[in-house]
N, C-alpha and C positions, 0 to 999 in steps of 0.2 A: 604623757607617756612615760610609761618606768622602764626603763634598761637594765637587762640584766646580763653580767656576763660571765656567766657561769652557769652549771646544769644544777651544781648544789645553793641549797637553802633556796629554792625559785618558792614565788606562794603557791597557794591552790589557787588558781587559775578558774574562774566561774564559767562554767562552761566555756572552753576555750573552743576559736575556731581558729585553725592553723593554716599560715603557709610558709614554704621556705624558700630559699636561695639567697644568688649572692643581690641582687636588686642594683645592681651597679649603676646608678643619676638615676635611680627611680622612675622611669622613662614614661610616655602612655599606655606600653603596650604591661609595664609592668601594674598601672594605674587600674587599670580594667580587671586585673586580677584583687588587689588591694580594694576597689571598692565595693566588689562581689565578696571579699571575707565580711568588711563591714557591713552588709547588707544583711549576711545572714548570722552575726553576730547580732545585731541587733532585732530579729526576727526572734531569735532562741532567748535572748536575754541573758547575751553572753561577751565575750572579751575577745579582741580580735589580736592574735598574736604571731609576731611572724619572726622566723627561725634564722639567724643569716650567720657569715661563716668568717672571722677575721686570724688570720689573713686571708685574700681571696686564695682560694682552693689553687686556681692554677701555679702561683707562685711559690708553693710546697711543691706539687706535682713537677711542675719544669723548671728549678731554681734556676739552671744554667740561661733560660730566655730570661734577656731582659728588656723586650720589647713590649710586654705588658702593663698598660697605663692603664688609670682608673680615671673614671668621669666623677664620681664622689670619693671623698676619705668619710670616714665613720660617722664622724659628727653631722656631719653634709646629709648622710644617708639618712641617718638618726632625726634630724630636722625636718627634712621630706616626707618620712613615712610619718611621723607625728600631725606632719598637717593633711595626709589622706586617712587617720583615726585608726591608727593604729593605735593597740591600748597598750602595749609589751612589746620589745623588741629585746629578742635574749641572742645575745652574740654569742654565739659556739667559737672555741678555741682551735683551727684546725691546722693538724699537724699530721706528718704518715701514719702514724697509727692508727688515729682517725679516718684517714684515707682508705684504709684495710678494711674496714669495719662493712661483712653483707649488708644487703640493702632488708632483706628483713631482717636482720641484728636492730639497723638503726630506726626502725620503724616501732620493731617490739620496746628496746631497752630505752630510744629518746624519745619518740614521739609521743609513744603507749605511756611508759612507764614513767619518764623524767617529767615533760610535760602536759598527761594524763587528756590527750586530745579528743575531742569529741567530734570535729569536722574538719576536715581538711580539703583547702582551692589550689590547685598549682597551675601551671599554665601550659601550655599547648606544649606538646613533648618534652616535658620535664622527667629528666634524670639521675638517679643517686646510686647512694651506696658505691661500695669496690666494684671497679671497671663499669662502672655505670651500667650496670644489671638492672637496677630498678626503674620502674617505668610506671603507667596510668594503668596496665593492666594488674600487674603485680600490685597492686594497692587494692585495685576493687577486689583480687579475691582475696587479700588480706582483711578488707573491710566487711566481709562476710563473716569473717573466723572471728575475728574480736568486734565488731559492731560497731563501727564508726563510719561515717557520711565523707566519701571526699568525690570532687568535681572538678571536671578539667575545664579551661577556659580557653575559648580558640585564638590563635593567632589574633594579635591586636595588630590592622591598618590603619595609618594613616597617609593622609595624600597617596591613597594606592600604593602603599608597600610597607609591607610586615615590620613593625619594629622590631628591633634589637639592639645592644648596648652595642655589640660590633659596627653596627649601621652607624649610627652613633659617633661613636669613635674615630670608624672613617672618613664620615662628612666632618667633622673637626679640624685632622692633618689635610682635608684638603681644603681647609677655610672656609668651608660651606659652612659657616656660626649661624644664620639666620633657618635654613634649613633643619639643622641638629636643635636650633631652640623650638621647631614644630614638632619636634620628635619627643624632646625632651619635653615639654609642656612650660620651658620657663628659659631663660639667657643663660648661658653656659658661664662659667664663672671660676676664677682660683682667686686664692687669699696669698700675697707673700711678703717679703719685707722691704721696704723702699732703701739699698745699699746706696753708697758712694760709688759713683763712676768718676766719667773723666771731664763732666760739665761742659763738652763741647753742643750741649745742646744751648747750653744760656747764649754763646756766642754765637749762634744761628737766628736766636730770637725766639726758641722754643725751647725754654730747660724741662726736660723731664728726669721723671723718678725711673731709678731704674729699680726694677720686681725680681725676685728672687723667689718661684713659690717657696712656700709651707713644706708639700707635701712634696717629698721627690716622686712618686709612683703619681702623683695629679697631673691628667692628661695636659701638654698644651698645645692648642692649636697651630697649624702650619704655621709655617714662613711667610711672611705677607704684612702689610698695614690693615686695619682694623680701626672705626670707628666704637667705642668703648665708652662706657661707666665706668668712674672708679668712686669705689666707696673708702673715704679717709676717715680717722676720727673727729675731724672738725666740719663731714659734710659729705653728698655726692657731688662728685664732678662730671660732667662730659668731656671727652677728650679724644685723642688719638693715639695709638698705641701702636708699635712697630717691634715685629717678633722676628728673628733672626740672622744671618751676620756679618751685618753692616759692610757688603763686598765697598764701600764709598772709603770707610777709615780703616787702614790698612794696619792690622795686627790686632784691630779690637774684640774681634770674636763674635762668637750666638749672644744674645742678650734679650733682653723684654724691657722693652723703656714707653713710657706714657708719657703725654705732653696732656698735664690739663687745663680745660679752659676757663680762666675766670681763678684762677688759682693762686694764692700768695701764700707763702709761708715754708716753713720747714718739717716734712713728715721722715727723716730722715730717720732710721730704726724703729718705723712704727709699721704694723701690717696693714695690707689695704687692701680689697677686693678689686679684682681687675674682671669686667662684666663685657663680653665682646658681642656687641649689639651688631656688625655688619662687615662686612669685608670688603676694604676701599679698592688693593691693589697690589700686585705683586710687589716684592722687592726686588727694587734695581739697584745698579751701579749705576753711580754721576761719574765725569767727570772731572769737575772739581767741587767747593761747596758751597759755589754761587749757586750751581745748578739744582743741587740736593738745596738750598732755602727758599726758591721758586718752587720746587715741587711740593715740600711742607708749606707752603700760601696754599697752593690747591687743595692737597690734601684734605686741611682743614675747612677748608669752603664746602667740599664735598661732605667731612663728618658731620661739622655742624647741619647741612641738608638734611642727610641717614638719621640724625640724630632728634631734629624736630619731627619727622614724618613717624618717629617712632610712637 
């Protein structure tokens, strides 16, 4: 897949079939849309290309919210859609002026003109352009006027209810990770760098890496313990992972720490992938931290279980 992120020097495009948005964790419901381009990309004997928008659109529109988290960063995205064949993925620049831009402005000038479209799939009430004016009708009778094929794709269910990255995102902060990987079609996951803590996990009998994502705007799931994958440079591990702040040690703060199993060595300033396979249990308060290193014995009896069953 070639990326492209700019509207200038793009190639000619072989018969391109298009679709856009922002595709945020590429989810199923965005899937069904994605392999209906591919289908009829390669029915026409053409190139399946799909339009997306960095930064996400909302984050110009509402800068002051900063409650807005993403389930993928660009590469993430960029990986995804590569392995449901897409051929082109051209990132648009988006900024308020762009923002401005009518919905047939951006049809005639980017779609028509920039990327010389011949089919276009969006998905079940998709909308663009300034004040989101544009809509599935406003297409078809534009695709009268200029001559191009587009098709709407209905709601995508699974487990009986509509995906969306919203849905998504929700079932995340509420630790639902097993649920959101049915949605998403694959284990939720962030990259970040394993920093220096305060090592009172070696003296409990469990040292973990403490995570730092990558990405600040990458979503991370609730408060809670978590049965987890961690992918290091020297290998995966399975493990346990505990996200949020530590009410046991008193002044330590929010944190993301991993305990992995079968583990030796030092990945200290390396990045790692942290993969949340199951949701063991809320986070409590011990105590003291005889109590808190009986409940890490459990804990891990329980991941290890989540962890083979997987």
């Amino acid at each position: 897949m070639q990326v492209h992120r700019s509207l200038e020097g793009l190639p000619d495009f072989h018969h391109p079939v298009l679709t856009l948005g922002t595709f945020d964790g590429v989810h199923m419901g965005h899937r069904r849309i994605l392999q209906r381009v591919r289908q009829i990309a390669d029915e026409q004997g053409g190139e399946a290309v799909l339009l997306t928008f960095f930064p996400h659109p909302r984050l110009v529109l509402n800068p002051e919210d900063n409650s807005l988290k993403l389930l993928s960063t660009l590469e993430e995205k960029a990986e995804l859609l590569e392995a449901q064949g897409i051929d082109h993925l051209v990132v648009l620049p988006f900024d308020v002026q762009f923002a401005r831009m009518a919905a047939e402005a951006f049809v005639k000038d980017v779609l028509l003109q920039s990327l010389r479209m011949e089919s276009l799939v969006v998905g079940y009430d998709h909308r663009f352009g300034a004040g989101r004016t544009g809509d599935f009708q406003l297409l078809c009778d534009m695709a009268k006027i200029h001559g191009f094929q587009v098709e709407e794709i209905p709601a995508a269910w699974v487990d009986d209810v509509r995906v969306s990255s919203t849905k998504v995102r929700n079932a995340l902060l509420a630790g639902e990770v097993g649920e959101a990987a049915r949605w998403l079609g694959y284990t939720y996951s962030f990259e970040g760098m394993v920093v220096h803590g305060r090592k009172l996990g070696r003296e409990l009998g469990y040292p973990t890496a403490n995570i730092e994502p990558l990405d600040s705007l990458k979503l991370i799931p609730g408060i809670g313990v978590y049965a987890v994958e961690v992918e290091t440079p020297s290998g995966i591990y399975g493990g346990m992972a505990n996200v949020g702040n530590n009410p046991t040690i008193p002044g330590k703060g929010f944190s993301i720490e991993a305990h992995l199993f079968g583990f030796e060595g030092d990945i200290y300033d390396l990045a790692v992938r942290l993969k949340f396979r199951c949701f063991l249990r809320n986070e409590l308060k011990f105590n003291d931290l005889n109590a808190l290193q009986e409940q890490l014995h459990t804990d891990k009896k329980e991941a290890l279980r989540q962890l083979m069953a997987v």
